[in-house]
TIRO-2110 file (N, C-alpha, C; in Angstrom, 1 decimal):
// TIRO-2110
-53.5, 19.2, 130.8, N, 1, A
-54.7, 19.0, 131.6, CA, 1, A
-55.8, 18.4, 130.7, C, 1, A
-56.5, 17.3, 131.0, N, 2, A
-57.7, 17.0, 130.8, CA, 2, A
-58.8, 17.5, 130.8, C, 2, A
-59.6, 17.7, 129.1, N, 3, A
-60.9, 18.7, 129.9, CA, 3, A
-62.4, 17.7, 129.5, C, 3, A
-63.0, 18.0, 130.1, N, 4, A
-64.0, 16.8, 130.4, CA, 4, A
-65.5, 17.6, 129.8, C, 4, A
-66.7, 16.3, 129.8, N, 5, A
-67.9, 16.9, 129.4, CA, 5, A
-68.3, 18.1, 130.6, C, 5, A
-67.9, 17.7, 131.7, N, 6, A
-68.3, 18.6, 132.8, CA, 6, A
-67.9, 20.5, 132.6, C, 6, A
-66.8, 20.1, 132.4, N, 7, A
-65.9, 21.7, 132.0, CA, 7, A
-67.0, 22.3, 130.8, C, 7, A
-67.5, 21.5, 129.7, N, 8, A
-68.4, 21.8, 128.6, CA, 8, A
-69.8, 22.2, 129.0, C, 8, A
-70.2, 21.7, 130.4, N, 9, A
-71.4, 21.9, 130.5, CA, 9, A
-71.5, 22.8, 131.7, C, 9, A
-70.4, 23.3, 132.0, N, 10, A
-70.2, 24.7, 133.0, CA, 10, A
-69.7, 26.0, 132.7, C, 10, A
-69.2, 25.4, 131.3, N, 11, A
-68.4, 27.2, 131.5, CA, 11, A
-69.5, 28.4, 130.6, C, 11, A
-68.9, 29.3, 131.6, N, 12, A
-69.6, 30.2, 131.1, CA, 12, A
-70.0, 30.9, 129.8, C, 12, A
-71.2, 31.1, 129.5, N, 13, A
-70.9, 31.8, 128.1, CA, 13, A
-71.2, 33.3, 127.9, C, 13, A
-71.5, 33.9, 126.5, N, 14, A
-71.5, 35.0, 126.4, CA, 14, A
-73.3, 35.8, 127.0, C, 14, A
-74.0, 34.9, 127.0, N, 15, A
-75.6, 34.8, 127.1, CA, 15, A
-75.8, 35.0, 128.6, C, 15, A
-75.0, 34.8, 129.7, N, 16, A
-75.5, 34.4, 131.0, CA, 16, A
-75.5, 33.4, 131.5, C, 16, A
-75.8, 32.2, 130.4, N, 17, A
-76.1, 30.6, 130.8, CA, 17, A
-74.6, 30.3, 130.9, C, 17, A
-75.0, 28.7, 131.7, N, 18, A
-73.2, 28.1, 131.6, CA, 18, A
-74.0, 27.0, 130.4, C, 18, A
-72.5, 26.2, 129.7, N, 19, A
-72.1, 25.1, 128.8, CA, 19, A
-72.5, 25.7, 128.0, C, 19, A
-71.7, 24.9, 126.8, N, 20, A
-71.4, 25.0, 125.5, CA, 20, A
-72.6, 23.9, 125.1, C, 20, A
-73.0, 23.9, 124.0, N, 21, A
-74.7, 22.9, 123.4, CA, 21, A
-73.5, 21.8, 123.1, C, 21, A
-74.5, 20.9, 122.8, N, 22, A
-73.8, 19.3, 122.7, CA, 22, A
-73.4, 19.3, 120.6, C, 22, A
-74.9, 19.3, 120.6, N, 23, A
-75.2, 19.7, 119.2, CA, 23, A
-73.8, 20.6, 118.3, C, 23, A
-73.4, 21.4, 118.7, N, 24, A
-72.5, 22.4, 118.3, CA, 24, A
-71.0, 21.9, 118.8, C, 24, A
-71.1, 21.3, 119.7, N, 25, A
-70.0, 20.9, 120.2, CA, 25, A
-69.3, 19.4, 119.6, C, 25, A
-70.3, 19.1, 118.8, N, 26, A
-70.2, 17.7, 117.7, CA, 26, A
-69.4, 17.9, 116.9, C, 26, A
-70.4, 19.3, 116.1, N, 27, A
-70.0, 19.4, 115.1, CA, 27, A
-68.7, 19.7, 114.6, C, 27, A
-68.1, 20.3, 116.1, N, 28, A
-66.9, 21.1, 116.1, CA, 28, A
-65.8, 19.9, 116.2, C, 28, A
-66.1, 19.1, 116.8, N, 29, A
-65.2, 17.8, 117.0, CA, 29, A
-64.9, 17.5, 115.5, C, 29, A
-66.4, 17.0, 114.8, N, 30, A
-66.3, 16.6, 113.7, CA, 30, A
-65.4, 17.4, 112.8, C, 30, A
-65.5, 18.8, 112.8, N, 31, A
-65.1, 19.5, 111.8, CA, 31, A
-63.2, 19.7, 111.7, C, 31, A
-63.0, 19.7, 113.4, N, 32, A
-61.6, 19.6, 113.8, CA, 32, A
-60.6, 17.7, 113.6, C, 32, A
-61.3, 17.1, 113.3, N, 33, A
-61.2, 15.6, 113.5, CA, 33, A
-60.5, 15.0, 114.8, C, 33, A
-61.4, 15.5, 115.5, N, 34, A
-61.5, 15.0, 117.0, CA, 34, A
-63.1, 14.0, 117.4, C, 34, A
-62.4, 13.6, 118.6, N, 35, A
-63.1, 11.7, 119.0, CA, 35, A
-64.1, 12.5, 119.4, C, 35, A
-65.8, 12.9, 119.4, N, 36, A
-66.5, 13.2, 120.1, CA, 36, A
-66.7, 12.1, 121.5, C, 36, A
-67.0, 10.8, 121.0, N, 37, A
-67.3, 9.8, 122.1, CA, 37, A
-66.0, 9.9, 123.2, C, 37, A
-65.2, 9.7, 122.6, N, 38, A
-63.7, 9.7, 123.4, CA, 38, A
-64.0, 11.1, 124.2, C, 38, A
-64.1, 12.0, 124.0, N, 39, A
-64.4, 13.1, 124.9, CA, 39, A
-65.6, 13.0, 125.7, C, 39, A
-66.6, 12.2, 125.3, N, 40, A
-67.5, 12.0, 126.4, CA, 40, A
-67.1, 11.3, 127.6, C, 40, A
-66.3, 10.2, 127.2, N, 41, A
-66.4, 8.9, 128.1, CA, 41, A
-64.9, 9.3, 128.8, C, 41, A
-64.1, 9.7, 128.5, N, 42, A
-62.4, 10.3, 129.4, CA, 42, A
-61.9, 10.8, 129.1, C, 42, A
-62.7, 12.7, 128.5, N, 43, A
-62.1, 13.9, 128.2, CA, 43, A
-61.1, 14.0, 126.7, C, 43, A
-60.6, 15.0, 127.0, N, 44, A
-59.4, 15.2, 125.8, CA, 44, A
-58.5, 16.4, 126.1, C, 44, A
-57.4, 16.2, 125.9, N, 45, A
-56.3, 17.0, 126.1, CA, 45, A
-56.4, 18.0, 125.6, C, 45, A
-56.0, 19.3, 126.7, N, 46, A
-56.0, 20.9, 126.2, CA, 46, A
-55.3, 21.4, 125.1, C, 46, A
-54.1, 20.2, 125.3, N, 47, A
-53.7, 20.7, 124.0, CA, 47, A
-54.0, 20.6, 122.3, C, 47, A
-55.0, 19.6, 122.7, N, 48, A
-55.6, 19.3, 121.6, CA, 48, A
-57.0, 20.9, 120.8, C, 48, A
-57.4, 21.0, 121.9, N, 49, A
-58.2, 22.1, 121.8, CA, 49, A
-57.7, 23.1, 121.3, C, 49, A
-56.6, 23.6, 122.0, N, 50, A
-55.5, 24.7, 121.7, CA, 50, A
-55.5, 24.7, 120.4, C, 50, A
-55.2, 23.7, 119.7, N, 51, A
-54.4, 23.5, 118.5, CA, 51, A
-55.3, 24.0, 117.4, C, 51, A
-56.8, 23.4, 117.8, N, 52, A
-57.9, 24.0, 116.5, CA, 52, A
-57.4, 25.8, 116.4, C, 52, A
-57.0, 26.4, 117.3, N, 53, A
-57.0, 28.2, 116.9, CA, 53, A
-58.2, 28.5, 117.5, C, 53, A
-59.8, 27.7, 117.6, N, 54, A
-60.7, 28.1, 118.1, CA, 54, A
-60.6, 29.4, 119.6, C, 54, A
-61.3, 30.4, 118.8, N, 55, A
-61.9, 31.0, 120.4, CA, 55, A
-62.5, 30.5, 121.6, C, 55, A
-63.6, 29.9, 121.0, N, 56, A
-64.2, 29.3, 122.2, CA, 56, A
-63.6, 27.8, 123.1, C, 56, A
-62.8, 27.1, 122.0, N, 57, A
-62.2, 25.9, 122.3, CA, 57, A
-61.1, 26.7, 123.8, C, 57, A
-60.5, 27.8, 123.5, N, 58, A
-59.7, 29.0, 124.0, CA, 58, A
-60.3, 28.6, 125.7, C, 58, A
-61.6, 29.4, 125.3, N, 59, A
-62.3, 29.6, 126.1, CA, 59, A
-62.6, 28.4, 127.6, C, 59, A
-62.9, 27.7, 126.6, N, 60, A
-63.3, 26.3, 127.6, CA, 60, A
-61.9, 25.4, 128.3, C, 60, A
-60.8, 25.8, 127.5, N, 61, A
-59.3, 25.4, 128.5, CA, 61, A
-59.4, 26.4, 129.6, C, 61, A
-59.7, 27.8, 129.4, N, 62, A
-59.5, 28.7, 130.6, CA, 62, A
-60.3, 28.3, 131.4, C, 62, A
-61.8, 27.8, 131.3, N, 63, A
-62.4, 27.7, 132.4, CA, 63, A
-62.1, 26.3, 133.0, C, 63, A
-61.7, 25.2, 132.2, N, 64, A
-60.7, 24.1, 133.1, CA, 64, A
-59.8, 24.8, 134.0, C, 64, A
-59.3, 25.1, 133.3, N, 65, A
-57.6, 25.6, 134.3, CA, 65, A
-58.3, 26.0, 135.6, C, 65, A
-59.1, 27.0, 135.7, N, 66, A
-59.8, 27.4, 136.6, CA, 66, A
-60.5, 26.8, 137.7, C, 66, A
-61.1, 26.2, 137.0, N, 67, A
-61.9, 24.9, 138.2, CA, 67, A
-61.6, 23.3, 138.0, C, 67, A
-60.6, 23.0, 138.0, N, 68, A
-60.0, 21.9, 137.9, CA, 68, A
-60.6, 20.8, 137.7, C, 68, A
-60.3, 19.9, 138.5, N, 69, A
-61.3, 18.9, 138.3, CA, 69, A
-62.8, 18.5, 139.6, C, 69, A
-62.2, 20.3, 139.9, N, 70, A
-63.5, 20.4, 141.0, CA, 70, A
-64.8, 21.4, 141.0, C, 70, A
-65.5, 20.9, 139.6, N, 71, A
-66.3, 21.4, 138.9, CA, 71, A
-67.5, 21.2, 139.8, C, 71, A
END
């Protein structure tokens, strides 16, 4: 599955708010050596996410799976 900026800026967090910050979500690309732009402009594969071990990365596949691409 494809997860997109949309999935990023809905899923829920631990605070009450939905999405994950942009800012933090850079960094994380950067730090994983993943395409930030490429994920803005036509997503990135779950399994790519998966793969960091991240929690939250975790996180944000579940809430794709969940609401498809009918965010």
């Amino acid at each position: 599955m494809i997860v997109t900026v949309q999935h990023l800026h809905t899923v829920p967090t631990w605070n009450g708010r939905q999405g994950f910050c942009h800012r933090s979500s850079r960094e994380f690309f950067k730090r994983h050596g993943l395409d930030w732009q490429g994920f803005l402009e036509h997503g990135i594969d779950e399994e790519l996410l998966l793969a960091t071990g991240d929690a939250l990365a975790h996180i944000l596949v579940e809430h794709a799976r969940e609401v498809g691409d009918g965010q």
